[in-house]
PDB file of N, CA, C and O in Angstrom:
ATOM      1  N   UNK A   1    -126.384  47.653  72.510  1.00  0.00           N
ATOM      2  CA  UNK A   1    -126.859  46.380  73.027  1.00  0.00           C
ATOM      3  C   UNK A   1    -125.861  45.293  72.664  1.00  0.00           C
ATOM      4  O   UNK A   1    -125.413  45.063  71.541  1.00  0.00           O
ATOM      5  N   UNK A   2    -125.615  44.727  73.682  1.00  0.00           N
ATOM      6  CA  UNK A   2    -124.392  43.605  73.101  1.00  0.00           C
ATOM      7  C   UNK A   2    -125.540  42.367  72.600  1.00  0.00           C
ATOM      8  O   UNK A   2    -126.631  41.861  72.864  1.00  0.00           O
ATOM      9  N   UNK A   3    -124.527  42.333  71.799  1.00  0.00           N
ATOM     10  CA  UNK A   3    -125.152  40.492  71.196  1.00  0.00           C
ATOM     11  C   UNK A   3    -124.108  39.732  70.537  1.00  0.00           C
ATOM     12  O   UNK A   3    -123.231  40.055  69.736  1.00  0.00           O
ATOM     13  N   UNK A   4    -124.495  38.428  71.189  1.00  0.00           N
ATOM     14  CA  UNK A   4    -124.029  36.856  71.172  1.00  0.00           C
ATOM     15  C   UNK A   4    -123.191  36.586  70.316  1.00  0.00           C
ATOM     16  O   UNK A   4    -123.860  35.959  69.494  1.00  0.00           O
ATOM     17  N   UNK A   5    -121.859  36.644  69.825  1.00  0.00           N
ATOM     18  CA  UNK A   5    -120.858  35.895  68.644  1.00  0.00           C
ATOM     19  C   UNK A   5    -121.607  34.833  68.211  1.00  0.00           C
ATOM     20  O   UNK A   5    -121.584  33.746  68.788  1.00  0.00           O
ATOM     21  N   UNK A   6    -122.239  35.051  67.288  1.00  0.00           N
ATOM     22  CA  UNK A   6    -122.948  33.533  66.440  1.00  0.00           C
ATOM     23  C   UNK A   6    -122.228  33.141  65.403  1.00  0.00           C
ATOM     24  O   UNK A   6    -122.334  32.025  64.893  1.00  0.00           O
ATOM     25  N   UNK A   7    -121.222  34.293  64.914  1.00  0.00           N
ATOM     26  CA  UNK A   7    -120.956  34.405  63.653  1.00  0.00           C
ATOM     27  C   UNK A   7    -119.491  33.972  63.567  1.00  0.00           C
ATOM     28  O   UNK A   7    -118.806  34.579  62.743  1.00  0.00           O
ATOM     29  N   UNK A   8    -118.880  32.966  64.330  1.00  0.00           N
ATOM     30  CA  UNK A   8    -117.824  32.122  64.243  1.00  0.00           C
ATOM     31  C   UNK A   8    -118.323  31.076  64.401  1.00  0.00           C
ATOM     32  O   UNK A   8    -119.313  30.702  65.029  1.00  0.00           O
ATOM     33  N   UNK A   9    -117.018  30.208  63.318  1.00  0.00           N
ATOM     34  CA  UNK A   9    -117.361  29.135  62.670  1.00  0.00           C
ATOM     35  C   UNK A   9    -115.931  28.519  62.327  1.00  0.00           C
ATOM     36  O   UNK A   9    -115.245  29.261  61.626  1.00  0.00           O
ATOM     37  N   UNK A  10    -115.438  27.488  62.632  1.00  0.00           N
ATOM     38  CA  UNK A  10    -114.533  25.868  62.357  1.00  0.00           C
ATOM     39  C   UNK A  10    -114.329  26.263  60.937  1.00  0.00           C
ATOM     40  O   UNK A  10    -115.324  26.084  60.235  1.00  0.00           O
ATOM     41  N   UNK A  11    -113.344  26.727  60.376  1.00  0.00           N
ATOM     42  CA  UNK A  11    -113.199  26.286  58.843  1.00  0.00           C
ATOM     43  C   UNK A  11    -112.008  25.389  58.840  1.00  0.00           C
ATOM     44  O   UNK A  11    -111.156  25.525  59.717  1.00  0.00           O
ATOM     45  N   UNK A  12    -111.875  24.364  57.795  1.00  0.00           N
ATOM     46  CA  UNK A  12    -110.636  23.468  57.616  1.00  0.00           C
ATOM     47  C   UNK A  12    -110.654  24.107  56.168  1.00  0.00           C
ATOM     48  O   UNK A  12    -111.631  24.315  55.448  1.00  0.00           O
ATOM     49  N   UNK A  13    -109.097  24.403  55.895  1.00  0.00           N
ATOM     50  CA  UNK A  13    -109.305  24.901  54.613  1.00  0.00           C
ATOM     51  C   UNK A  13    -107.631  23.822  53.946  1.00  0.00           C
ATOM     52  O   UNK A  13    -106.551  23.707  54.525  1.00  0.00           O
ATOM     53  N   UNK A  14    -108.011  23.298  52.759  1.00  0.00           N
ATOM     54  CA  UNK A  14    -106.698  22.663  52.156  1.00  0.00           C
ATOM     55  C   UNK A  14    -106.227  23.507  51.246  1.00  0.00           C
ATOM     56  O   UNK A  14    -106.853  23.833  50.237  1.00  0.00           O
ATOM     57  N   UNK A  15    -104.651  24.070  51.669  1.00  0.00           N
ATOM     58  CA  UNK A  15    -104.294  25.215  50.807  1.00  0.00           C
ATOM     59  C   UNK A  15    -102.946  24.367  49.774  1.00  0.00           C
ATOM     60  O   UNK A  15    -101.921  23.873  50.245  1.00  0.00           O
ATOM     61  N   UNK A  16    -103.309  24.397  48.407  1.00  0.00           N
ATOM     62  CA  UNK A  16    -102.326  23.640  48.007  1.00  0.00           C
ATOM     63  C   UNK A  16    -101.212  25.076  47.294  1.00  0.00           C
ATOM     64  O   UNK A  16    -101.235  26.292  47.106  1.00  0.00           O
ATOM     65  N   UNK A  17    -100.314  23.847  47.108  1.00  0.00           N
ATOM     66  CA  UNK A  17     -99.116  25.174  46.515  1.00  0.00           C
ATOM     67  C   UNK A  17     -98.751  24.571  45.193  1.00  0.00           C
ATOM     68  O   UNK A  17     -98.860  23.366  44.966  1.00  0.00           O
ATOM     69  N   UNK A  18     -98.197  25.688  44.099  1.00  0.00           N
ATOM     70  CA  UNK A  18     -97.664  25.127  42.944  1.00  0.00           C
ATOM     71  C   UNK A  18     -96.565  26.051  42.263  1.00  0.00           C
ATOM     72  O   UNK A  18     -96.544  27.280  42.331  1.00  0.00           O
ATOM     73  N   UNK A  19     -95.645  25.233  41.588  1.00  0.00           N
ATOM     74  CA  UNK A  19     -94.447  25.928  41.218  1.00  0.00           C
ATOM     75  C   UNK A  19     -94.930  26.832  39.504  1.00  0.00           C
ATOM     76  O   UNK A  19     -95.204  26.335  38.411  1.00  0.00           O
ATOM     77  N   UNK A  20     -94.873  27.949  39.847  1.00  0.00           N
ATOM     78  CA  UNK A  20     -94.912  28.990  38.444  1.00  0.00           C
ATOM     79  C   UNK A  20     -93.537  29.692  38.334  1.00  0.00           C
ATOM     80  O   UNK A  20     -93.285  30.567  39.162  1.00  0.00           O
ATOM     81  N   UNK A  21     -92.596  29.374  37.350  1.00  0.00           N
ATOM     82  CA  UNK A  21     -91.941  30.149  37.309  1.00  0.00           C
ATOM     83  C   UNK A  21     -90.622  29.801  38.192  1.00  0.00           C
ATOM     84  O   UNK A  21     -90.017  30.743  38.704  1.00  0.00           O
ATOM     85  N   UNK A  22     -90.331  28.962  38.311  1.00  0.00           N
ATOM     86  CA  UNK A  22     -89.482  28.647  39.602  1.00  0.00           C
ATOM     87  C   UNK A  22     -89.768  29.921  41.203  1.00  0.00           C
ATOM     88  O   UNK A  22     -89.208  30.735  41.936  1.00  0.00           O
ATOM     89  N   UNK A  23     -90.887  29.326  40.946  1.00  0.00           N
ATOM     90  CA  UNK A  23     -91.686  30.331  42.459  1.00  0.00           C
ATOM     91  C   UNK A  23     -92.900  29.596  43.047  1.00  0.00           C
ATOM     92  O   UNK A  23     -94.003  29.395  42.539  1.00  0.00           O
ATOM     93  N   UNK A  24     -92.500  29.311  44.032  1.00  0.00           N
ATOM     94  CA  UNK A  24     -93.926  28.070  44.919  1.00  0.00           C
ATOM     95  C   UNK A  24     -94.961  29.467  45.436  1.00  0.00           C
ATOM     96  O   UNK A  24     -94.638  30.329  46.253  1.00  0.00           O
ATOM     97  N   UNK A  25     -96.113  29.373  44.769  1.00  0.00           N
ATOM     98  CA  UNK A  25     -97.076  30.230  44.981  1.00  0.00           C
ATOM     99  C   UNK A  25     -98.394  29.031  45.829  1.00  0.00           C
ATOM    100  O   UNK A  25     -98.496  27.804  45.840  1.00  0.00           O
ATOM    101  N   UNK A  26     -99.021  29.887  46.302  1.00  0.00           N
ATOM    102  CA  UNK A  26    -100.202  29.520  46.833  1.00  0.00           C
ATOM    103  C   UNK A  26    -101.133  28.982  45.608  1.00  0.00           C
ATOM    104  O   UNK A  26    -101.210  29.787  44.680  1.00  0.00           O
ATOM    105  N   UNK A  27    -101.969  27.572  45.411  1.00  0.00           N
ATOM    106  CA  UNK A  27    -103.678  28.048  44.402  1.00  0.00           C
ATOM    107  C   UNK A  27    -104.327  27.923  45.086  1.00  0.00           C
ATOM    108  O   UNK A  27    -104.068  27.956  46.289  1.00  0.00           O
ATOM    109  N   UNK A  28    -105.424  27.731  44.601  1.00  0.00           N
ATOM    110  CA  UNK A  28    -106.895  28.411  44.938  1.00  0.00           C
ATOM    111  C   UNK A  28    -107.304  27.273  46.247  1.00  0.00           C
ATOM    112  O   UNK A  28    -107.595  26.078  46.185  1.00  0.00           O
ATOM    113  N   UNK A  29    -107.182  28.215  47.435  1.00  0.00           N
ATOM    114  CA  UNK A  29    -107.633  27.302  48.541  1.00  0.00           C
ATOM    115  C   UNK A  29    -108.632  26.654  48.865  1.00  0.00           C
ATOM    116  O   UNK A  29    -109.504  27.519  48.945  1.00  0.00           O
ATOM    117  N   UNK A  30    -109.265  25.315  49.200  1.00  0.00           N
ATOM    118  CA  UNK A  30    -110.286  24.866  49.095  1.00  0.00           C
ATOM    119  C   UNK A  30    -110.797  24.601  50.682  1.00  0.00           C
ATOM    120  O   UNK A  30    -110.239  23.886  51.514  1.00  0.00           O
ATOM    121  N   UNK A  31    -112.049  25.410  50.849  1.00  0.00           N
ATOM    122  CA  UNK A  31    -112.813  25.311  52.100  1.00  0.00           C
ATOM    123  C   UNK A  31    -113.804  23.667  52.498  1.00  0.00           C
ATOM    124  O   UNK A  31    -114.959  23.425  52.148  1.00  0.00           O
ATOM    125  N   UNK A  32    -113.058  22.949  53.150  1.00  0.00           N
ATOM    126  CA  UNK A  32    -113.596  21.543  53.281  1.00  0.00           C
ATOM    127  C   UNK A  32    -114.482  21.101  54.240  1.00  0.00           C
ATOM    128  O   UNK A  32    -114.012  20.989  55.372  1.00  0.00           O
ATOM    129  N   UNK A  33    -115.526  20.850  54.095  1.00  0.00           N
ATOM    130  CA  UNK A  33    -116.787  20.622  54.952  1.00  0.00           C
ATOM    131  C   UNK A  33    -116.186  20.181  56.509  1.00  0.00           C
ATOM    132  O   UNK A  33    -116.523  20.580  57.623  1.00  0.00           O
ATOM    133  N   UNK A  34    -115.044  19.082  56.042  1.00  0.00           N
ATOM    134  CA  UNK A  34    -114.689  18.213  57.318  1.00  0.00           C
ATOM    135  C   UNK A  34    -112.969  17.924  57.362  1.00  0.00           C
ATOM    136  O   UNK A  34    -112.229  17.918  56.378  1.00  0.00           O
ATOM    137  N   UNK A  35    -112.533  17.665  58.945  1.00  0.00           N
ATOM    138  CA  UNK A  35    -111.234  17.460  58.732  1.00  0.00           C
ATOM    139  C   UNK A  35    -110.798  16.193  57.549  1.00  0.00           C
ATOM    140  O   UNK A  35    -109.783  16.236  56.853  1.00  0.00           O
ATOM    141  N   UNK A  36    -112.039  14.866  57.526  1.00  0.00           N
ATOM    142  CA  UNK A  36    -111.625  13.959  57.017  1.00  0.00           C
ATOM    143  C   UNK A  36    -111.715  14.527  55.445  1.00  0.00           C
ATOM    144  O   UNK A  36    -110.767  14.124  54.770  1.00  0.00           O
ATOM    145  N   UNK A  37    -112.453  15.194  54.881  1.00  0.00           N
ATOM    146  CA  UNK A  37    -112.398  15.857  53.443  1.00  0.00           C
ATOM    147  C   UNK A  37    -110.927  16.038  53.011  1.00  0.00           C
ATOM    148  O   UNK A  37    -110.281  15.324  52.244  1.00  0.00           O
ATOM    149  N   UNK A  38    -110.536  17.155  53.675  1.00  0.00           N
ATOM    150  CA  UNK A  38    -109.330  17.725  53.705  1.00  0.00           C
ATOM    151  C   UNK A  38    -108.318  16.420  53.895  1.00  0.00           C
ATOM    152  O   UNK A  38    -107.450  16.577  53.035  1.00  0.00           O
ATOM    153  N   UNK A  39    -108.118  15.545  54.428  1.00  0.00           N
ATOM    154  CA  UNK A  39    -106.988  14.330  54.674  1.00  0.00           C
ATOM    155  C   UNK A  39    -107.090  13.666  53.678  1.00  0.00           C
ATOM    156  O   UNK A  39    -106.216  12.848  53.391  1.00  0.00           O
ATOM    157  N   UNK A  40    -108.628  13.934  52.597  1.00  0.00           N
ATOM    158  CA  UNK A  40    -108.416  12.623  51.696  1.00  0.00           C
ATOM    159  C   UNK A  40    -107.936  13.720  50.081  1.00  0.00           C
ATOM    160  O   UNK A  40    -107.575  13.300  48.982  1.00  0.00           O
ATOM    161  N   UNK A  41    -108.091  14.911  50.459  1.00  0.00           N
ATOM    162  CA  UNK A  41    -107.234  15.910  49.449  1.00  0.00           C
ATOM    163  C   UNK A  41    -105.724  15.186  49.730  1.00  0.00           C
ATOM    164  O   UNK A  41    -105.331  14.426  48.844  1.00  0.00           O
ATOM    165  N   UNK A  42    -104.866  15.383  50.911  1.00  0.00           N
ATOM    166  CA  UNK A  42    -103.834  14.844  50.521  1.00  0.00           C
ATOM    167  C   UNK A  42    -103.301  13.829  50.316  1.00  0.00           C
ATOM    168  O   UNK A  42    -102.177  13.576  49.883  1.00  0.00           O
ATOM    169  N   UNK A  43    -104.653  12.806  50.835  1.00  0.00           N
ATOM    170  CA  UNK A  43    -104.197  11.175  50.141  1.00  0.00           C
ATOM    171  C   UNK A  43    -103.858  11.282  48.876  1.00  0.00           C
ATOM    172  O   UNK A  43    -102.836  10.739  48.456  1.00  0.00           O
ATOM    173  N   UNK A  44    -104.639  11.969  48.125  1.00  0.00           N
ATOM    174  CA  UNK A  44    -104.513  11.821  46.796  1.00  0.00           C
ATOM    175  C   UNK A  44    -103.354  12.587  45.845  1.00  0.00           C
ATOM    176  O   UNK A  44    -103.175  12.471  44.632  1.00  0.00           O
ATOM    177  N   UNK A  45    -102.498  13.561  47.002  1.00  0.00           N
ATOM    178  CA  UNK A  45    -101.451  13.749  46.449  1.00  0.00           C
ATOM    179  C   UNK A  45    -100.146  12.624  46.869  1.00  0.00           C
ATOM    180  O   UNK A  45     -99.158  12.396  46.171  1.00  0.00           O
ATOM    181  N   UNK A  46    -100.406  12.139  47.939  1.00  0.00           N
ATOM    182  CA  UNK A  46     -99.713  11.148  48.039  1.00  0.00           C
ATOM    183  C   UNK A  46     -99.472   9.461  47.364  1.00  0.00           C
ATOM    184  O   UNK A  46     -98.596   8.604  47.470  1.00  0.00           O
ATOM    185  N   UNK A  47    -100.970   9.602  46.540  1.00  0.00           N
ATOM    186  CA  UNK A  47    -101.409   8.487  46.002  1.00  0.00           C
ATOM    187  C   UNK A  47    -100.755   9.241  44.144  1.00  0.00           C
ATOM    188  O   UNK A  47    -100.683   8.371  43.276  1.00  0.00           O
ATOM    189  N   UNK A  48    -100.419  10.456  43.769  1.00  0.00           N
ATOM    190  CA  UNK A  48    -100.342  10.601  42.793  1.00  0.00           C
ATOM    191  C   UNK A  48    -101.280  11.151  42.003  1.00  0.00           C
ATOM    192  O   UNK A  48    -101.128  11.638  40.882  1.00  0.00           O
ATOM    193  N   UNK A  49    -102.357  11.038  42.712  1.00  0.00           N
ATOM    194  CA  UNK A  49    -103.709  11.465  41.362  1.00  0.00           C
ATOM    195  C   UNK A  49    -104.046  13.132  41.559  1.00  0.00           C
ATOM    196  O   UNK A  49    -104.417  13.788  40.586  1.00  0.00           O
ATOM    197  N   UNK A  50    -103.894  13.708  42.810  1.00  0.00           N
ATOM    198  CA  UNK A  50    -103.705  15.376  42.798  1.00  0.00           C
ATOM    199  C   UNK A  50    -102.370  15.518  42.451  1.00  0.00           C
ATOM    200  O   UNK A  50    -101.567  14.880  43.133  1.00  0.00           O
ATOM    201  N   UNK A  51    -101.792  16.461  41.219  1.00  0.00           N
ATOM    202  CA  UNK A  51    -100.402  16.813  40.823  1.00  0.00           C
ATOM    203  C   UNK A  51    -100.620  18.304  41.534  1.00  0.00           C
ATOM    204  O   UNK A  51    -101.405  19.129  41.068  1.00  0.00           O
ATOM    205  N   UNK A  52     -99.704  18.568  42.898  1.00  0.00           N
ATOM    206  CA  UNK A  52     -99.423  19.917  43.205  1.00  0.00           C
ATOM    207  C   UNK A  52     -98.453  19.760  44.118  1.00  0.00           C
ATOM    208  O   UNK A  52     -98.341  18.789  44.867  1.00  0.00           O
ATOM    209  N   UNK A  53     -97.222  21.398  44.035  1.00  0.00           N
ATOM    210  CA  UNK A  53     -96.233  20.744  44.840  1.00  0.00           C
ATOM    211  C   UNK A  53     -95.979  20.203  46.127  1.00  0.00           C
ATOM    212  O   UNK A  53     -95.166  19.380  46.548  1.00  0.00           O
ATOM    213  N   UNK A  54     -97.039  20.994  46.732  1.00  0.00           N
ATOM    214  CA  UNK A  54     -97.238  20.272  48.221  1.00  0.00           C
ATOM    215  C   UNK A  54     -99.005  21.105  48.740  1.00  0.00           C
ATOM    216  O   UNK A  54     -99.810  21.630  47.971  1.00  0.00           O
ATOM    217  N   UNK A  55     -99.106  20.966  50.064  1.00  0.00           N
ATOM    218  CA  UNK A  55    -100.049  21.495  50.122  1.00  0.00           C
ATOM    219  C   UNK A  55    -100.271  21.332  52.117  1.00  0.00           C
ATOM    220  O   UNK A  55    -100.040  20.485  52.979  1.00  0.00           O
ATOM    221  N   UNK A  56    -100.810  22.637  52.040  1.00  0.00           N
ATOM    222  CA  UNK A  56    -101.360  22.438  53.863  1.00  0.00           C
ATOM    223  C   UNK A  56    -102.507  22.613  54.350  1.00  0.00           C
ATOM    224  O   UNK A  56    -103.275  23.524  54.041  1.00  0.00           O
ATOM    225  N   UNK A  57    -102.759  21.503  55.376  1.00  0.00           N
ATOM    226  CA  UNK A  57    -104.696  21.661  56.216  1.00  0.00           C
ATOM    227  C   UNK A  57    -104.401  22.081  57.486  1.00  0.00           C
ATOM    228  O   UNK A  57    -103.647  21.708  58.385  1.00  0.00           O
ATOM    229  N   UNK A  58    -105.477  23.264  57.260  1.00  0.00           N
ATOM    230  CA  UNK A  58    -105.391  24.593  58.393  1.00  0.00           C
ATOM    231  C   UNK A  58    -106.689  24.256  59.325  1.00  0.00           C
ATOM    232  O   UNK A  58    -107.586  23.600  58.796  1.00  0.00           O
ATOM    233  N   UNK A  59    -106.775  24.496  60.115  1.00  0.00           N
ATOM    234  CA  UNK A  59    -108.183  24.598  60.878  1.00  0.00           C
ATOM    235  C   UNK A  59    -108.253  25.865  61.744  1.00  0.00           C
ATOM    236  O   UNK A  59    -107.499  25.932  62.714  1.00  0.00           O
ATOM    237  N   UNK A  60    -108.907  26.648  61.534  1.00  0.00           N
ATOM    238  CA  UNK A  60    -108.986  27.775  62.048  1.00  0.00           C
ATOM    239  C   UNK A  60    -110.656  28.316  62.445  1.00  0.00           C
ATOM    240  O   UNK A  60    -111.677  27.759  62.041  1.00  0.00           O
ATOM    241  N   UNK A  61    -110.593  29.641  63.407  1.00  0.00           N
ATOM    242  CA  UNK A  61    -111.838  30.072  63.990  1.00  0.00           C
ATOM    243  C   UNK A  61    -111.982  31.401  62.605  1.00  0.00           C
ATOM    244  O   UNK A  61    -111.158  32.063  61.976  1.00  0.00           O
ATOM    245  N   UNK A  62    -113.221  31.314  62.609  1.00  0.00           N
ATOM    246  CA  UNK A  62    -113.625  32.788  61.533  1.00  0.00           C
ATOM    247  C   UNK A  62    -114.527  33.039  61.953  1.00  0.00           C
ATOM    248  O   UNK A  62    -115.483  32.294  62.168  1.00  0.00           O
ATOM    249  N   UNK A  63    -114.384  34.574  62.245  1.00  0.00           N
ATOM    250  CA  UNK A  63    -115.655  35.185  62.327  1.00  0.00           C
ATOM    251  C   UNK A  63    -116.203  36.281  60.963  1.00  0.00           C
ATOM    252  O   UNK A  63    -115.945  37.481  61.053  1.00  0.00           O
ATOM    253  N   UNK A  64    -116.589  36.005  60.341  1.00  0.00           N
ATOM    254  CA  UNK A  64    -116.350  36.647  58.288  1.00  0.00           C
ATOM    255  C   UNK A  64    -117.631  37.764  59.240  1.00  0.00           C
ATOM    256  O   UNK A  64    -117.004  38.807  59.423  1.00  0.00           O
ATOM    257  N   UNK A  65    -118.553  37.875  59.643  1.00  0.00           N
ATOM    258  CA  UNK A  65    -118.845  39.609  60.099  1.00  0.00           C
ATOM    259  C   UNK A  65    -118.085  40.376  60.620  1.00  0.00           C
ATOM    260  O   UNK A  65    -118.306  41.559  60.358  1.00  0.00           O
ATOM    261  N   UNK A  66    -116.981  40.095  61.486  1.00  0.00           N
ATOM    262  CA  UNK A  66    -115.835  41.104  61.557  1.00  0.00           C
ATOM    263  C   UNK A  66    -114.512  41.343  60.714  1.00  0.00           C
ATOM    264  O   UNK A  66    -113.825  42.360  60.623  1.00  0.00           O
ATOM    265  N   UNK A  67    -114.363  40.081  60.118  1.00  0.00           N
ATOM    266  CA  UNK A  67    -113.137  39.852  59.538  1.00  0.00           C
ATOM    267  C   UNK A  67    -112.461  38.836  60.000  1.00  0.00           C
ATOM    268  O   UNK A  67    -111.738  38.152  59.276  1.00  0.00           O
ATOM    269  N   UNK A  68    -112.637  38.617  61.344  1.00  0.00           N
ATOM    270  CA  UNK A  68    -111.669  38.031  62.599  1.00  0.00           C
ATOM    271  C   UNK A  68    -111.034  36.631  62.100  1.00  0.00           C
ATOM    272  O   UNK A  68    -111.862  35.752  61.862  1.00  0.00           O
ATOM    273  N   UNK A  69    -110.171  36.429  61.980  1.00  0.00           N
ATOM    274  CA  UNK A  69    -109.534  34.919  61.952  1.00  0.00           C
ATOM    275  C   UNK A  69    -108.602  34.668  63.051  1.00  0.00           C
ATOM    276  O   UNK A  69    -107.749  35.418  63.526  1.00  0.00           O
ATOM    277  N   UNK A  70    -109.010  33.159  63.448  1.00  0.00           N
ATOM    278  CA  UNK A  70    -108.192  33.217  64.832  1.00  0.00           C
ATOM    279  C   UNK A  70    -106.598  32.332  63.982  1.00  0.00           C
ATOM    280  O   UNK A  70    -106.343  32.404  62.780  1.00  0.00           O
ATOM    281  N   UNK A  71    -105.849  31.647  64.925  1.00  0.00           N
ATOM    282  CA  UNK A  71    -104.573  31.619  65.027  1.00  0.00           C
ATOM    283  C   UNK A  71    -104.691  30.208  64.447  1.00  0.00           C
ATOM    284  O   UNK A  71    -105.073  29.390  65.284  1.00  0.00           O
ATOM    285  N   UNK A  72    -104.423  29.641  63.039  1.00  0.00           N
ATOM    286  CA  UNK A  72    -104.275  28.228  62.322  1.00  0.00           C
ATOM    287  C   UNK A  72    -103.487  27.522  63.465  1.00  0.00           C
ATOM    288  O   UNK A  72    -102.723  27.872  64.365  1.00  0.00           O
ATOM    289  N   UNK A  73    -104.064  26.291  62.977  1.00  0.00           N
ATOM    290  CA  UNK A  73    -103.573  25.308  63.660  1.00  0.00           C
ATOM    291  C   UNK A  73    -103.509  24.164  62.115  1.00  0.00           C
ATOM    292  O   UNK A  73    -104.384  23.689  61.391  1.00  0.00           O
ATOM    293  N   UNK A  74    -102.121  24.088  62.136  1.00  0.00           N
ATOM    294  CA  UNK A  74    -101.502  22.794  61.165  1.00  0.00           C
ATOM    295  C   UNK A  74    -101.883  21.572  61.192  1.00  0.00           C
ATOM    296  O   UNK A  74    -101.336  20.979  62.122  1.00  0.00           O
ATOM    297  N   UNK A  75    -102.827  20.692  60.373  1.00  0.00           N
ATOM    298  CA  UNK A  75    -103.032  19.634  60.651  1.00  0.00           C
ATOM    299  C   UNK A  75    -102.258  18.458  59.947  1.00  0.00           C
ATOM    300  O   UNK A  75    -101.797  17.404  60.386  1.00  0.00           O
ATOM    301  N   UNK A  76    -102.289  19.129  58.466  1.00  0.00           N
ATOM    302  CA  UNK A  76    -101.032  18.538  57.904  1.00  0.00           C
ATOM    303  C   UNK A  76    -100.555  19.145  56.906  1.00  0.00           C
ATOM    304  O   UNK A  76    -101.145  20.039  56.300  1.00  0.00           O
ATOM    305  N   UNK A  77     -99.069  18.569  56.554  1.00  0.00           N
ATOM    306  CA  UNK A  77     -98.405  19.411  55.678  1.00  0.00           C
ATOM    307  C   UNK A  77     -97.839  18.415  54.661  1.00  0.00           C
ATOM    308  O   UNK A  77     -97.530  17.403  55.292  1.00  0.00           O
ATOM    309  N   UNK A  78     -97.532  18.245  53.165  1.00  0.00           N
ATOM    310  CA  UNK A  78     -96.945  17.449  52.362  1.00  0.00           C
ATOM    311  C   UNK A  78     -96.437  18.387  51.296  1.00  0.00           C
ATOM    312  O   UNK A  78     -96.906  19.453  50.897  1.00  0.00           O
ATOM    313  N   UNK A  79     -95.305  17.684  50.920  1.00  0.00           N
ATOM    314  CA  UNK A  79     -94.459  18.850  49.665  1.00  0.00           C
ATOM    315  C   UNK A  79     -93.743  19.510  50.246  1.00  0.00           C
ATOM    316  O   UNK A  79     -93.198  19.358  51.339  1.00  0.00           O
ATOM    317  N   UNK A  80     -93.694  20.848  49.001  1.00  0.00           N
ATOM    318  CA  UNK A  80     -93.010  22.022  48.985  1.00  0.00           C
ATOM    319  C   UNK A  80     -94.239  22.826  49.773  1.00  0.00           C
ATOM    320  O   UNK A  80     -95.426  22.689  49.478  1.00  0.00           O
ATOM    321  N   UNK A  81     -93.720  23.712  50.856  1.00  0.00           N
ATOM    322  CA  UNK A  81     -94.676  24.259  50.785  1.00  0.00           C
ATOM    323  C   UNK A  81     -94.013  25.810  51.987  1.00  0.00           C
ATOM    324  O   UNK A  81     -93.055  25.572  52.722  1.00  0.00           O
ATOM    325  N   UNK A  82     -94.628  27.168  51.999  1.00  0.00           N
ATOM    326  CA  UNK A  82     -93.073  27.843  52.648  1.00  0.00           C
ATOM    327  C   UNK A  82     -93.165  27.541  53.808  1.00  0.00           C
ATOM    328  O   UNK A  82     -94.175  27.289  54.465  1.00  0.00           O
ATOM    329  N   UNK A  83     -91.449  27.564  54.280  1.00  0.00           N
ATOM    330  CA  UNK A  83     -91.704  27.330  55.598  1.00  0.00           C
ATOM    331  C   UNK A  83     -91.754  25.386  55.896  1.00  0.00           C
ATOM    332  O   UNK A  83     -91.557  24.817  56.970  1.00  0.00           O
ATOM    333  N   UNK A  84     -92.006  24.897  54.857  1.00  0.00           N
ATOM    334  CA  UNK A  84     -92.212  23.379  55.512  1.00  0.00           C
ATOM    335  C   UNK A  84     -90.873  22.733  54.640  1.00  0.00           C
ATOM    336  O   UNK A  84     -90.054  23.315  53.929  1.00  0.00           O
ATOM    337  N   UNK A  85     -90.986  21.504  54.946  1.00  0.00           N
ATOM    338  CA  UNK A  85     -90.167  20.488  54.770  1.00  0.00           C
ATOM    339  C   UNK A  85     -90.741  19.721  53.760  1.00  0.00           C
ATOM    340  O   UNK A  85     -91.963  19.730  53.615  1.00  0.00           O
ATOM    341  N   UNK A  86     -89.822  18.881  52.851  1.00  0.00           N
ATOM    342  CA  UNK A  86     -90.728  18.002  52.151  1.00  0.00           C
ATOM    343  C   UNK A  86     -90.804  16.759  52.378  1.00  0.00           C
ATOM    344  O   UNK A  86     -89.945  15.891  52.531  1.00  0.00           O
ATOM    345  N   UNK A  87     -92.360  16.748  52.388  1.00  0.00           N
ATOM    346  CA  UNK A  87     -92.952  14.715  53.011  1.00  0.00           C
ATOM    347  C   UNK A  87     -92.589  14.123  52.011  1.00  0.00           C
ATOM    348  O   UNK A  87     -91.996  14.811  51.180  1.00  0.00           O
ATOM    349  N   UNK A  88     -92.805  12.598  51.692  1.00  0.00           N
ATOM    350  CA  UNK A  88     -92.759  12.085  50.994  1.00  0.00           C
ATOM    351  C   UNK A  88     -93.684  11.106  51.542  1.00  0.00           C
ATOM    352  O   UNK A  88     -93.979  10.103  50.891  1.00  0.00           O
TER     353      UNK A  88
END
């Protein structure tokens, strides 16, 4: 019996990065209710008061009963981060 994809869902996730070791690793990614959540994570690295080397807001489709994640879309990027450039 087919039934209805209910089980995707909008995540914005702010993934920050930090230097261990002279090595820019990923930490612990934070799943943000809203795009504006996530924009005011990187105000605050831009304002100084989050210390991390850079960090990126993803918005992506999930479906967590299959696994499925669809294709990120960059909303913003600041720092070190791989692959990016650094903002200031």
């Amino acid at each position: 019996m087919w039934k209805a994809n209910m089980a995707v869902a909008e995540r914005i996730v702010f993934q920050p990065f930090v230097w261990q070791g002279g090595v820019l690793r990923a930490g612990v990614p934070i799943v943000c209710p809203n795009v504006e959540d996530a924009r005011r994570r990187v105000d605050k690295i831009r304002a100084g008061i989050l210390h991390v080397a850079g960090a990126v807001v993803v918005r992506m489709d999930v479906d967590e009963d299959i696994g499925d994640y669809g294709e990120p879309e960059y909303l913003e990027r600041i720092g070190d981060t791989p692959g990016g450039e650094d903002e200031d």
